[in-house]
TORPA-4810 file (N, C-alpha, C, O; in nm, 3 decimals):
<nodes>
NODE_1_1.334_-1.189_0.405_1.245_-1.109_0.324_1.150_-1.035_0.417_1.111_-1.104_0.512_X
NODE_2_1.105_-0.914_0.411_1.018_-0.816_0.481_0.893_-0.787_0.387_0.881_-0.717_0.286_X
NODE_3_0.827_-0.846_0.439_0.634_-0.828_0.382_0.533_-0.715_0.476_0.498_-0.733_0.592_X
NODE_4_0.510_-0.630_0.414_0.468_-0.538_0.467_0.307_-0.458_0.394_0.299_-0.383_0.296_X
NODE_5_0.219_-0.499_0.463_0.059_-0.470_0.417_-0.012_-0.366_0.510_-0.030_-0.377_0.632_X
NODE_6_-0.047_-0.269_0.431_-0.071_-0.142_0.455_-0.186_-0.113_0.395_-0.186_-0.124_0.273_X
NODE_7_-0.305_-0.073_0.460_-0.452_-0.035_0.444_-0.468_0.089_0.484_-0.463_0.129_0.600_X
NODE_8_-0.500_0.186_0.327_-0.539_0.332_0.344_-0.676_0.374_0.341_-0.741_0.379_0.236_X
NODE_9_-0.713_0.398_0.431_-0.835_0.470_0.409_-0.864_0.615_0.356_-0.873_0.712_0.432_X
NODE_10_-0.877_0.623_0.209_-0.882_0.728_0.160_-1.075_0.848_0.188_-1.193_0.820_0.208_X
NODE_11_-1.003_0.959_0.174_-1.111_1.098_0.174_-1.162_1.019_0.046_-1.088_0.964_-0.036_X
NODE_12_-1.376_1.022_0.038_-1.417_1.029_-0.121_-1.365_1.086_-0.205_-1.333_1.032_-0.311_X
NODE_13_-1.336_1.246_-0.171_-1.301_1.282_-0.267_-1.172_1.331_-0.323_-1.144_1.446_-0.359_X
NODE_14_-1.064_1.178_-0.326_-0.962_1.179_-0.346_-0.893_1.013_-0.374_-0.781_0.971_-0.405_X
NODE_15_-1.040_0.945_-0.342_-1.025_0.824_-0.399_-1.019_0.780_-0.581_-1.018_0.671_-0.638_X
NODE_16_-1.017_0.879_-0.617_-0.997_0.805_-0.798_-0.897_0.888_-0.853_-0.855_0.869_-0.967_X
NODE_17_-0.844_1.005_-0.760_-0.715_1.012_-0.819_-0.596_1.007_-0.702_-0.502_1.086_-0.706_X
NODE_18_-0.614_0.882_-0.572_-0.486_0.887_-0.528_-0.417_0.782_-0.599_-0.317_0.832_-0.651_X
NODE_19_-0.425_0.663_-0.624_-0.317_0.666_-0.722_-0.203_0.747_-0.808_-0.080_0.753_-0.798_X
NODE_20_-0.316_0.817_-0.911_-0.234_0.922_-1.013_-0.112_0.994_-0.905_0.010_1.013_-0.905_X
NODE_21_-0.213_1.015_-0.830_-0.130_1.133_-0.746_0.050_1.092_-0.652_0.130_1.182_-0.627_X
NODE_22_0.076_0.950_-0.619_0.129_0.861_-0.594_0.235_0.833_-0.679_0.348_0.810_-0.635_X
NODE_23_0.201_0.833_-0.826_0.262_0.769_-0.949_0.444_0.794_-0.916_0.524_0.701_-0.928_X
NODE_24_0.470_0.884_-0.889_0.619_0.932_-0.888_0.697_0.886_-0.777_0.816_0.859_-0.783_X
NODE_25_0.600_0.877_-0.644_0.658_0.775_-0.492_0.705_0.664_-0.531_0.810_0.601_-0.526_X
NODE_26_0.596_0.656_-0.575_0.556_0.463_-0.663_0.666_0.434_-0.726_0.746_0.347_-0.690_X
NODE_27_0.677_0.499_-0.815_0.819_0.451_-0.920_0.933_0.482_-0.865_1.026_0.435_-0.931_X
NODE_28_0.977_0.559_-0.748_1.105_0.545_-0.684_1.083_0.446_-0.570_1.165_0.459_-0.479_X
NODE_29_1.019_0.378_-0.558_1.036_0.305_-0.436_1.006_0.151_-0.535_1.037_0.040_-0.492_X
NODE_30_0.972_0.163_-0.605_1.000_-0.005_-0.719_1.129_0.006_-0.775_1.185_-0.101_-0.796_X
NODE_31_1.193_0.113_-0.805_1.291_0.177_-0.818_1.422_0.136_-0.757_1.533_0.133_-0.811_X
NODE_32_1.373_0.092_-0.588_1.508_0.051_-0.514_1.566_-0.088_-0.545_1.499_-0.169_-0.609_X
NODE_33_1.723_-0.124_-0.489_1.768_-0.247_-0.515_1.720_-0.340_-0.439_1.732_-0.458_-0.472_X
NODE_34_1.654_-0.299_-0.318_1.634_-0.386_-0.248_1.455_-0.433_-0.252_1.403_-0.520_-0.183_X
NODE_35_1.391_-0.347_-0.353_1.291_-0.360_-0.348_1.207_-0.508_-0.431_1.196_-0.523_-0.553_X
NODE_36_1.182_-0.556_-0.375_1.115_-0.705_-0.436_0.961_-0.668_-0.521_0.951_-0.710_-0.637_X
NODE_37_0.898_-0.625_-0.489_0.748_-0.537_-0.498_0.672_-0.462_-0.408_0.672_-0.479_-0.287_X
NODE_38_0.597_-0.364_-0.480_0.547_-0.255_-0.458_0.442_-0.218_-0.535_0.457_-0.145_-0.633_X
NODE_39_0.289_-0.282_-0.483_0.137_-0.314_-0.537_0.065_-0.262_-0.453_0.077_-0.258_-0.331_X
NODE_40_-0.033_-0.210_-0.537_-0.114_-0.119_-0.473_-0.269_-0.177_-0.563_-0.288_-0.200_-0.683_X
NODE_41_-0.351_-0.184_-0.456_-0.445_-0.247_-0.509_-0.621_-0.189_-0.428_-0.647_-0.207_-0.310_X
NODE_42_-0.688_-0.140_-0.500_-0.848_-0.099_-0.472_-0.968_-0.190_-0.384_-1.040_-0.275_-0.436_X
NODE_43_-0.970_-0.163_-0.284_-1.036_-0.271_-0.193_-1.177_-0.258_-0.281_-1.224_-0.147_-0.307_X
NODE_44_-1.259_-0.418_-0.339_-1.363_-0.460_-0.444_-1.471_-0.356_-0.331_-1.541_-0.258_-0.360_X
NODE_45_-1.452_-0.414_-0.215_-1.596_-0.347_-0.080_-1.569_-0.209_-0.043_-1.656_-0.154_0.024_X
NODE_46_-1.481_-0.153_-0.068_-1.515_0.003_-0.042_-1.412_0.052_-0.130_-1.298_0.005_-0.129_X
NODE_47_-1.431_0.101_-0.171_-1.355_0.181_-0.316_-1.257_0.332_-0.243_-1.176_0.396_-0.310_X
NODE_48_-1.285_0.359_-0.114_-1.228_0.462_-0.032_-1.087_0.417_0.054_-0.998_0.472_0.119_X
NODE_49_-1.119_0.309_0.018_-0.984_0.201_0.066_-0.846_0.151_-0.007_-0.878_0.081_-0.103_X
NODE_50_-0.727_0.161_0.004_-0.650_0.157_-0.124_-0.541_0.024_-0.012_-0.516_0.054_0.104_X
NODE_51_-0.499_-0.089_-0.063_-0.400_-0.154_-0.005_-0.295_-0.166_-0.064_-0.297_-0.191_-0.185_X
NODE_52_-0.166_-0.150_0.010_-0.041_-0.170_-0.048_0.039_-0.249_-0.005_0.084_-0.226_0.108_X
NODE_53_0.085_-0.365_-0.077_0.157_-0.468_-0.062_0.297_-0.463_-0.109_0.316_-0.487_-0.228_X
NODE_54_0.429_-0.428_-0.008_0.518_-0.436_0.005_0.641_-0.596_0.005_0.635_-0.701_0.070_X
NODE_55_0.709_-0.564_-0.064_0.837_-0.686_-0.038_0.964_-0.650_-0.061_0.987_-0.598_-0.171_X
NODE_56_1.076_-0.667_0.036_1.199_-0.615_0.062_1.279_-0.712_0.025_1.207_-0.794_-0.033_X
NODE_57_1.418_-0.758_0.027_1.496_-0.866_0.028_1.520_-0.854_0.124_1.491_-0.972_0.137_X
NODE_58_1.570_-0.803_0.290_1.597_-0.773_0.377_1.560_-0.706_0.456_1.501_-0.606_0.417_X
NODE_59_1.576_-0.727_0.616_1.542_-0.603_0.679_1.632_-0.495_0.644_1.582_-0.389_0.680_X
NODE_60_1.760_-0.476_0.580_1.842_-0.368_0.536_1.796_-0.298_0.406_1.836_-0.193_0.357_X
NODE_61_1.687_-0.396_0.356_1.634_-0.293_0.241_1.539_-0.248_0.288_1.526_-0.129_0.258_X
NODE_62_1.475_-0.281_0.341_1.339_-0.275_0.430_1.372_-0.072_0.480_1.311_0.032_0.456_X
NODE_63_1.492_-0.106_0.552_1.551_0.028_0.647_1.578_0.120_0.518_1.526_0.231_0.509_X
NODE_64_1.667_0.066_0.412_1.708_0.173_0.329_1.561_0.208_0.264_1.572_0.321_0.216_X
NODE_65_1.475_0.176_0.250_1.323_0.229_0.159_1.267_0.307_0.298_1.148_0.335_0.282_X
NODE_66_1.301_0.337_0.388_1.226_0.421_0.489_1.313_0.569_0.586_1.285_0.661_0.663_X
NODE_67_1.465_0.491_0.495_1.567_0.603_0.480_1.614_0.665_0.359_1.719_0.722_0.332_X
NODE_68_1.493_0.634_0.281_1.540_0.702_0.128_1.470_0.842_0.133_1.381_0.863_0.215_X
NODE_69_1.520_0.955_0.030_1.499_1.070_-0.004_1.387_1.059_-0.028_1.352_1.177_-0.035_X
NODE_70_1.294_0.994_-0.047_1.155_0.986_-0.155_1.014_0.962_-0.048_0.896_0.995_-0.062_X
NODE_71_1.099_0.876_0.082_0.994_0.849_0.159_0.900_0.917_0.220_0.780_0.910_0.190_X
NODE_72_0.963_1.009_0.335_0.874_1.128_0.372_0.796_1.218_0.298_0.691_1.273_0.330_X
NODE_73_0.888_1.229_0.152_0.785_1.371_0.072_0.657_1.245_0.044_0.561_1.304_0.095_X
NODE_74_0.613_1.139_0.006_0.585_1.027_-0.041_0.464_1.045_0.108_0.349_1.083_0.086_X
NODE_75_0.500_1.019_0.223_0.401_1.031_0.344_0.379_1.165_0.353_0.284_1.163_0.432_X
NODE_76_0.397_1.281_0.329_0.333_1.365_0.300_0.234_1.420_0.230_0.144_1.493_0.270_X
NODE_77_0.268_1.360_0.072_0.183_1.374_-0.053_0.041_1.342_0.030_-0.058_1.413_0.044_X
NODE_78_0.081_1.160_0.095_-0.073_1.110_0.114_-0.144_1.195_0.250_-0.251_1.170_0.306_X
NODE_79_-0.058_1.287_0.277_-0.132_1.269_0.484_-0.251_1.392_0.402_-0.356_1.385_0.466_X
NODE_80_-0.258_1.439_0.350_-0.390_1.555_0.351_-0.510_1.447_0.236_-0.620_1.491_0.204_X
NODE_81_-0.468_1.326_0.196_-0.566_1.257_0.133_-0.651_1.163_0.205_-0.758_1.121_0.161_X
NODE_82_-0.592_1.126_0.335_-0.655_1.044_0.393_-0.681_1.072_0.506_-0.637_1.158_0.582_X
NODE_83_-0.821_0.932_0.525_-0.952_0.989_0.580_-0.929_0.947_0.758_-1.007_0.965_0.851_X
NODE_84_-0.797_0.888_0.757_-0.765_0.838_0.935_-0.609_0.752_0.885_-0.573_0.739_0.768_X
NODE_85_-0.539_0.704_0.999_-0.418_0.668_0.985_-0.417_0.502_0.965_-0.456_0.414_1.041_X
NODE_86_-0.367_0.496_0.854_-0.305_0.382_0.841_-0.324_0.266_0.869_-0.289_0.276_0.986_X
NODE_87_-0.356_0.143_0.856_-0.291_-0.011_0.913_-0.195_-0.070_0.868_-0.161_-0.077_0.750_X
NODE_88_-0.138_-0.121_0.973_0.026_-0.172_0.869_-0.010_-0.352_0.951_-0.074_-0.372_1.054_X
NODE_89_0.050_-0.445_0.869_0.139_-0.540_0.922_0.270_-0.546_0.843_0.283_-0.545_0.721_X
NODE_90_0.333_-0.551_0.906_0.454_-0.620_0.890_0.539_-0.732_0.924_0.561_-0.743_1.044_X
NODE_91_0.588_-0.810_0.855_0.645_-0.925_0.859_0.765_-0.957_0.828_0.798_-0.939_0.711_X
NODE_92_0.857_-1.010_0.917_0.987_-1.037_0.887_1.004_-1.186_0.880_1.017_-1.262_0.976_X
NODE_93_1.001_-1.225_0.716_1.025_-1.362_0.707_1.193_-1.415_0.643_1.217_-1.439_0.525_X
NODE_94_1.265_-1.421_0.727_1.415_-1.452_0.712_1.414_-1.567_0.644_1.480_-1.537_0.544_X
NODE_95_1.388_-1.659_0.634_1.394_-1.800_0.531_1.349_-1.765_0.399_1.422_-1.814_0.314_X
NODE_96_1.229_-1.679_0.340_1.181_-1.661_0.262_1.287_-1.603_0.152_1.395_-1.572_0.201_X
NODE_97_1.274_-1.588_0.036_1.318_-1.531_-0.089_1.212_-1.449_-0.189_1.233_-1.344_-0.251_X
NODE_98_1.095_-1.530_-0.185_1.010_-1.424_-0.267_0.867_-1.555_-0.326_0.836_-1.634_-0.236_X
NODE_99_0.805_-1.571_-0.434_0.696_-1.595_-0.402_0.708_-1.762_-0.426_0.805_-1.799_-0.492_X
NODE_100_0.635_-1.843_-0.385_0.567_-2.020_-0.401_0.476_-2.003_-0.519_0.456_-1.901_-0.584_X
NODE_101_0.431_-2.111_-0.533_0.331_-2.095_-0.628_0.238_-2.184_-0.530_0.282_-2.258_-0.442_X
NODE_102_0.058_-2.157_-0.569_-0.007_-2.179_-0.455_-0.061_-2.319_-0.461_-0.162_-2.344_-0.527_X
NODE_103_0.010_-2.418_-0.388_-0.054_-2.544_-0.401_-0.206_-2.581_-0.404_-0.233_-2.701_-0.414_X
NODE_104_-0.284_-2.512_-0.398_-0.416_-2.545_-0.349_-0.484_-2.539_-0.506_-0.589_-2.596_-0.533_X
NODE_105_-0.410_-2.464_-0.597_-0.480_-2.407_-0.749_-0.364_-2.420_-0.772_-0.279_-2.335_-0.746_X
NODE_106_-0.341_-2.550_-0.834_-0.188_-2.542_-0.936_-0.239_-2.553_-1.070_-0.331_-2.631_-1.096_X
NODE_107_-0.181_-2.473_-1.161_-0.302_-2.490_-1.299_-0.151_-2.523_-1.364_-0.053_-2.449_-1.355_X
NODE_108_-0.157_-2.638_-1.423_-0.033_-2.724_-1.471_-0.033_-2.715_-1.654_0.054_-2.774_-1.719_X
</nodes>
């Protein structure tokens, strides 16, 4: 499985509609077979900040979502919205399948 967390630092004034603006990337890339999830979520401490949490079944889906038709126009849409480049991690967890439930808060 390929886990992949990505921190955008968005322009002010393009933080409350990059989402909207996204909507159509978004749904072709949840879209793929290999795609596990694709969440995008509003950092609570700076609202100019957008994170996106990626999950592949493979590094071969991983490759096909960065060799799909949708990708580049998709990094394009965002490059004139944001305010500096990117943070990524990425993670290649080969044993994995997809999510645990979190022992620490098991609500039974």
């Amino acid at each position: 499985m390929i886990v992949i967390t990505v921190r955008f630092p968005v322009k002010p004034e393009f933080s409350d509609t990059f989402l909207s603006e996204l909507r159509e990337s978004t749904e072709a890339v949840r879209s793929e077979p290999g795609c596990l999830w694709y969440d995008w979520a509003r950092n609570a401490d700076d609202p100019n900040e957008f994170l996106l949490t990626e999950g592949y079944v493979d590094a071969a889906a991983g490759a096909d979502h960065v060799n799909s038709d949708h990708f580049r126009p998709g990094l394009e849409k965002m490059r004139p919205m944001l305010a500096a480049t990117p943070r990524i991690i990425f993670s290649d967890l080969p044993e994995r399948t997809g999510w645990d439930a979190m022992g620490e808060l098991r609500i039974d």
